[in-house]
C-alpha positions as CSV (number, residue, x, y, z in Angstrom):
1,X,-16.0,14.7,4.6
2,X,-12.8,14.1,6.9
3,X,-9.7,13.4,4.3
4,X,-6.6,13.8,6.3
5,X,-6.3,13.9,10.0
6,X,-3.1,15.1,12.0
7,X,-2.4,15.1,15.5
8,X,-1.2,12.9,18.3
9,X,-1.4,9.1,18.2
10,X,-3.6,8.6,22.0
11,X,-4.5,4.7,21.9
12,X,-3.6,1.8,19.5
13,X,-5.8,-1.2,19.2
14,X,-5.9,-4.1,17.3
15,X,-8.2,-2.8,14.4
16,X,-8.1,1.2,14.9
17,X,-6.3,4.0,15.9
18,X,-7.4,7.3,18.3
19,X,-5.7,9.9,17.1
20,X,-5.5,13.3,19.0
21,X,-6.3,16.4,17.1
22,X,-6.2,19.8,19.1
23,X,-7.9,17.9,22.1
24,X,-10.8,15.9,19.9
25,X,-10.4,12.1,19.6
26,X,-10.9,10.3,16.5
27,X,-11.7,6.6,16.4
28,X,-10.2,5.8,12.7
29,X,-10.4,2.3,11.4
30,X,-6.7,0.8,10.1
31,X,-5.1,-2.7,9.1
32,X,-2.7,-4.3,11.0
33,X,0.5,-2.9,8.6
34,X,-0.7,0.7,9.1
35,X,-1.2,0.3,12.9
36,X,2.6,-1.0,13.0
37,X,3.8,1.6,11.4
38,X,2.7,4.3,13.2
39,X,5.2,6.7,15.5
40,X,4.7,6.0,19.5
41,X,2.3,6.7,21.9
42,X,1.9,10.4,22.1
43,X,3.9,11.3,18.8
44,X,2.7,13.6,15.9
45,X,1.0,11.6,12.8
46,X,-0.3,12.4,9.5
47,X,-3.4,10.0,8.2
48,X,-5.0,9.8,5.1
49,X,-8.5,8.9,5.9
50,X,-11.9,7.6,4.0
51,X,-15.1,8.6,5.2
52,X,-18.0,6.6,4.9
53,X,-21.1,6.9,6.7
54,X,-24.4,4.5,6.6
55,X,-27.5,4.7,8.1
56,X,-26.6,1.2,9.7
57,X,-23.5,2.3,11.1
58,X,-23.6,6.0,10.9
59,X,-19.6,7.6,10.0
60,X,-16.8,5.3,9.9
61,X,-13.0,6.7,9.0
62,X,-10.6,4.5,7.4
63,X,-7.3,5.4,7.6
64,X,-3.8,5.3,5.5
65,X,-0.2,6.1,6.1
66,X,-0.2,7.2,2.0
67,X,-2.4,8.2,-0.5
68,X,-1.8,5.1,-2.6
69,X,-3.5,3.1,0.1
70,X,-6.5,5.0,0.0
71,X,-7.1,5.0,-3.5
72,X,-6.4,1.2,-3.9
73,X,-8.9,0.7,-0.9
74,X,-11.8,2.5,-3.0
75,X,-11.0,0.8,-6.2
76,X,-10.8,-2.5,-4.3
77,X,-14.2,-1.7,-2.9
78,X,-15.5,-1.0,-6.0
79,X,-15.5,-4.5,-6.4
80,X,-18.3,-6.7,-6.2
81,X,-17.9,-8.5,-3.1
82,X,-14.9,-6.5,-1.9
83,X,-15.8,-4.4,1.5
84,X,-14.0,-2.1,3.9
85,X,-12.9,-5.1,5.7
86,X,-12.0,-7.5,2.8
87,X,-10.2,-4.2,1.5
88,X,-8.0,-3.8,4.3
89,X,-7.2,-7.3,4.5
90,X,-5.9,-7.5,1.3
91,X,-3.8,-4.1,1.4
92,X,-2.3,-5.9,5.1
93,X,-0.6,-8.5,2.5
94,X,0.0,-6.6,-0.5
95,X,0.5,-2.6,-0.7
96,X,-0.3,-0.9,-3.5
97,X,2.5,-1.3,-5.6
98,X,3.0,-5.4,-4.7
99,X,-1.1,-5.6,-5.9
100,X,-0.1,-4.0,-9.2
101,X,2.6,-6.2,-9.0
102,X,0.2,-9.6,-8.5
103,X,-2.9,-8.3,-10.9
104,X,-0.3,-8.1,-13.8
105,X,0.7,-11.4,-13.1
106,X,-2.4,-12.8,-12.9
107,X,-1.6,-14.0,-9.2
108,X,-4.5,-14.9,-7.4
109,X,-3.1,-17.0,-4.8
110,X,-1.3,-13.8,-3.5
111,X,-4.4,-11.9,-3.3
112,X,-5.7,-14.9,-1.9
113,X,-3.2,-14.4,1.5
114,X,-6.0,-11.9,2.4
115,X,-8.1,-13.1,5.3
116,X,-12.0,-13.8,4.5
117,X,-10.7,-13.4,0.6
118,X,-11.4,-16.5,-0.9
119,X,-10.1,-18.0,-4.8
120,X,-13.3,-16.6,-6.6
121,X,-13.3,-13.4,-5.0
122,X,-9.4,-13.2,-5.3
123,X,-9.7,-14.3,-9.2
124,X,-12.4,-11.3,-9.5
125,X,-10.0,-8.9,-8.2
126,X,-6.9,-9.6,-10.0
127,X,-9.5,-8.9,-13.1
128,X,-11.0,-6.2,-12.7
129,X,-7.7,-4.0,-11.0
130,X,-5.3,-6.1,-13.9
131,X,-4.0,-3.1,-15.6
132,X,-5.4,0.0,-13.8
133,X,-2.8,2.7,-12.3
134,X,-3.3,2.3,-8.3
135,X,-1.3,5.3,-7.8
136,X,-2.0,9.0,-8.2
137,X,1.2,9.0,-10.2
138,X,2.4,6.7,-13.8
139,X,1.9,2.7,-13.0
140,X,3.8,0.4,-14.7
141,X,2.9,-3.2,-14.6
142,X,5.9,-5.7,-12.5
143,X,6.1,-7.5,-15.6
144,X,7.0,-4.3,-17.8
145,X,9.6,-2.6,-15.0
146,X,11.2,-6.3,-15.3
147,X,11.5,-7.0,-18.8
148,X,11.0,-3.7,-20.3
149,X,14.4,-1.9,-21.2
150,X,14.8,0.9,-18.4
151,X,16.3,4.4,-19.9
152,X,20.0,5.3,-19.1
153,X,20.2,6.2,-15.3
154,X,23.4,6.9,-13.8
155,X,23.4,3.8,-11.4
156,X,21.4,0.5,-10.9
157,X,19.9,1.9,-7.8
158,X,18.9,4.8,-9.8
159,X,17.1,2.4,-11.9
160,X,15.2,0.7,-9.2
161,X,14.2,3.6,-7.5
162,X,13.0,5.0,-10.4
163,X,10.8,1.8,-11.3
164,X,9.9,1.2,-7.7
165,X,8.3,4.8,-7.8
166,X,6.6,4.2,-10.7
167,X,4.9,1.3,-9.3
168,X,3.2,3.5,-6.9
169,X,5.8,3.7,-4.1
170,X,6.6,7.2,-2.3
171,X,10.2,8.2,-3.1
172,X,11.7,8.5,0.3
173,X,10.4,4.5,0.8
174,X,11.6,3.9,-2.5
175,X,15.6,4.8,-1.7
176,X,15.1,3.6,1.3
177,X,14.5,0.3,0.9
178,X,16.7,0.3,-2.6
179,X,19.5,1.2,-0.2
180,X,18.8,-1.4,2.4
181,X,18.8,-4.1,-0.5
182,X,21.9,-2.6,-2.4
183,X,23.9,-3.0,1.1
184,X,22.7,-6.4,1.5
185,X,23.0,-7.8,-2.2
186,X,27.0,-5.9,-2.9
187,X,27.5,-2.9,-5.7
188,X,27.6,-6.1,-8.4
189,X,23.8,-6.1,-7.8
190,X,21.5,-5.9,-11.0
191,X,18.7,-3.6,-11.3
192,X,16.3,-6.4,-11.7
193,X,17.9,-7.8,-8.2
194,X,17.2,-4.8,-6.2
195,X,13.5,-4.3,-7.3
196,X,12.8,-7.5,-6.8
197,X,14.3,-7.1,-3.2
198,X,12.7,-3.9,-2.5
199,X,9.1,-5.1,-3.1
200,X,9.9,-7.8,-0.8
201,X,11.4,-5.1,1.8
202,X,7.9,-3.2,1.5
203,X,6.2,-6.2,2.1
204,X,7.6,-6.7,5.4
């Protein structure tokens, strides 16, 4: 089973990604907010990739920019109802730490945003993944990094990087995007005020 692939990115399309690895060509499925984040045309790449193979459809890889995506894809398709397509749709609209984010909030209308997702199956999702970690690492629910009181951190970017990361979010995206908001919002900025900014950076 193929679970990371590096190499050169040879052809982008609208649904997947050929990437070049020491001269063989892999045809490896992604949604749209993967494929826009990938380097240019003939740069090194690192994908995290799902295999899944069918007698149907014989071996299909899926890939990720992150480990978080790949395990919130198999636990979205773990589902009844969710598949690899209905998967990817929904991670396009919400990465892994903004799903946490909706499921503890019981939003289905933002799971909803998902193409070919519709209010029953959205309502079934926010369900069943309501609580569970989406991450490799310790999940807090949006609710609890909001309201819960935070320990002593030496700055309120501190803070939200350290609850953005617990939500799932790699740590290098994490400051970054902390950073970005913190310039925008002024050093009077609350902690509350920059994760709440950062999620909706990521989103982008």
């Amino acid at each position: 089973m193929i679970g990371r692939l590096r190499g050169l990115v040879a052809e982008v399309g609208e649904e997947e990604l050929l990437i070049d690895v020491a001269g063989v060509g892999y045809v490896v499925r992604c949604g749209s907010r993967t494929l826009s984040h990938l380097p240019a045309i003939g740069e090194d790449c690192v994908i995290h990739v799902e295999t899944q193979w069918s007698e149907a459809a014989g071996m299909k890889l899926y890939g990720f920019l992150g480990r978080d995506e790949r395990k919130a894809f198999l636990m979205l398709q773990a589902i009844q109802g969710v598949g690899p397509k209905a998967a990817l749709s929904v991670l396009d609209v919400l990465p892994p730490a903004e799903l946490a984010a909706a499921c503890a909030r019981e939003d289905k209308a933002a799971v909803g945003r998902a193409n070919g997702v519709g209010p029953k199956l959205a309502q079934r999702i926010v369900t069943e993944l309501k609580g569970k970690p989406l991450s490799d690492g310790p999940v807090a629910t949006f609710h609890a990094q909001i309201h819960a009181p935070a320990p002593p951190a030496p700055s309120a970017t501190g803070e939200a990087v350290a609850a953005l990361m617990s939500l799932g979010v790699a740590e290098v995206n994490a400051r970054r995007v902390v950073e970005q908001s913190a310039l925008r919002l002024g050093d009077d900025a609350t902690v509350q005020a920059l994760i709440k900014a950062g999620l909706q950076e990521l989103g982008r």
